[in-house]
C-alpha positions in Angstrom: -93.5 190.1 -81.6 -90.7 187.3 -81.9 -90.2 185.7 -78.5 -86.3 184.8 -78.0 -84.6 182.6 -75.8 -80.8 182.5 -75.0 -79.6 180.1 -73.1 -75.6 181.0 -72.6 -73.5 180.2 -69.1 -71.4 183.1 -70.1 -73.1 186.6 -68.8 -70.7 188.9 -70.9 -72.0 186.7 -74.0 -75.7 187.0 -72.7 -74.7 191.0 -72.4 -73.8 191.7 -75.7 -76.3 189.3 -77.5 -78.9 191.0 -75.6 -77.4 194.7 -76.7 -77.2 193.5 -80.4 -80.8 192.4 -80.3 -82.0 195.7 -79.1 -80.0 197.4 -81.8 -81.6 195.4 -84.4 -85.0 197.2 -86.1 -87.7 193.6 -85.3 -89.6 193.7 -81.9 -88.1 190.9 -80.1 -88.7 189.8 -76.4 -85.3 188.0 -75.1 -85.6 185.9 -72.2 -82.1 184.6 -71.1 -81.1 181.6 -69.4 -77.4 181.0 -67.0 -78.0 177.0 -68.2 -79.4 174.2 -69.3 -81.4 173.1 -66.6 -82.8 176.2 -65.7 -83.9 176.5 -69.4 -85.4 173.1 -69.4 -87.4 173.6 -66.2 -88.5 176.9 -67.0 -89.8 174.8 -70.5 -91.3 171.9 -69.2 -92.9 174.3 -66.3 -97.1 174.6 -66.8 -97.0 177.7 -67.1 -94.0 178.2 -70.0 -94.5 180.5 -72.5 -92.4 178.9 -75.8 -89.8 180.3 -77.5 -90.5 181.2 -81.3 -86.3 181.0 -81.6 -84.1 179.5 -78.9 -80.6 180.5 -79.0 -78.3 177.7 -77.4 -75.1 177.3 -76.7 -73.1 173.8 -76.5 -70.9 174.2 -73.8 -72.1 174.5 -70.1 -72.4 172.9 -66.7 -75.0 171.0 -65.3 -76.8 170.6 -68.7 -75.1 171.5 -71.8 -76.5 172.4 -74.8 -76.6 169.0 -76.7 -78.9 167.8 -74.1 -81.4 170.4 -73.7 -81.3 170.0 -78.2 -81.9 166.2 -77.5 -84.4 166.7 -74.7 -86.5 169.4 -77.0 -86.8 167.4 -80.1 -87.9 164.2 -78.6 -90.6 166.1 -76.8 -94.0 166.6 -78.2 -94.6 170.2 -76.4 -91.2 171.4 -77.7 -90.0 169.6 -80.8 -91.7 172.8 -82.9 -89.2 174.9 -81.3 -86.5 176.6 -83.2 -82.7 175.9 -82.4 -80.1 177.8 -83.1 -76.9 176.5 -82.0 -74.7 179.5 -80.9 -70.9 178.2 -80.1 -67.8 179.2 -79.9 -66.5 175.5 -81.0 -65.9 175.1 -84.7 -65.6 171.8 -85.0 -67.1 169.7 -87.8 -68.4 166.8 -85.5 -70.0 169.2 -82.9 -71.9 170.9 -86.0 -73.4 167.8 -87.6 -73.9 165.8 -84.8 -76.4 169.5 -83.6 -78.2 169.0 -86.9 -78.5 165.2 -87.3 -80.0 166.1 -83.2 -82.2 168.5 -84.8 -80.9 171.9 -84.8 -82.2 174.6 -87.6 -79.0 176.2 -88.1 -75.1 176.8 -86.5 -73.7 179.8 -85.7 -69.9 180.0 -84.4 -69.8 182.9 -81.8 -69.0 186.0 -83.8 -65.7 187.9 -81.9 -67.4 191.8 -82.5 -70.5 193.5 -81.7 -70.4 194.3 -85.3 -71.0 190.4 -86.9 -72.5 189.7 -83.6 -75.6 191.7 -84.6 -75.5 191.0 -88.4 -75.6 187.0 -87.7 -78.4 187.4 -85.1 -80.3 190.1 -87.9 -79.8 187.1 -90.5 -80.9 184.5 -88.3 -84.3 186.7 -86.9 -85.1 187.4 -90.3 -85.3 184.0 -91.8 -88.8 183.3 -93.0 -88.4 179.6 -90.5 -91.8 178.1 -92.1 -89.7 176.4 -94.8 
């Protein structure tokens, strides 16, 4: 079982990322997340059970998405994690300046259901130990 994490401030994005997961043929257990501080304190709680692939997106109150990146990689307990960026921005600085912070891959927002669940069936699939 692949334990997912998204972590979106958008709940119509959360909605259909969670109903392309479903439709996608790998047993997956999403956990969503309105923010990044609720994501963070639900990680750095005791009893946290880690995410084998955290989706994140960039932009959103309180804690966006560059610090909760910063904030897992610099920590011993969460550095392992996997990051996927997941943005709507498409800009070249926002993308390098995720992977020089230590994201494993970028994915702009896809604008269908359609690419929505092929990017997330790419991503789930990729063998991360390399």
């Amino acid at each position: 079982m692949l334990n997912v994490f998204l972590t979106d401030d958008d709940a119509d994005d959360r909605l259909f990322f969670e109903e392309a997961i479903e439709d996608i043929a790998i047993d997956t257990t999403l956990r969503t997340f309105n923010n990044g501080k609720e994501l963070m304190d639900y990680l750095n709680s005791d009893d946290a059970i880690l995410p084998h692939l955290l989706f994140l997106d960039l932009n959103m109150p309180i804690k966006n998405g560059m610090e909760c990146l910063r904030d897992i990689k610099t920590s011993d307990k969460l550095k392992s994690i996997i990051v996927a960026i997941y943005s709507t921005s498409s800009s070249e600085k926002d993308i390098e300046n995720t992977f020089v912070k230590g994201a494993n891959i970028y994915i702009n927002k896809p604008s269908n259901f359609k690419e929505l669940k092929k990017a997330n069936e790419k991503v789930l699939k990729l063998n991360w130990q390399y």
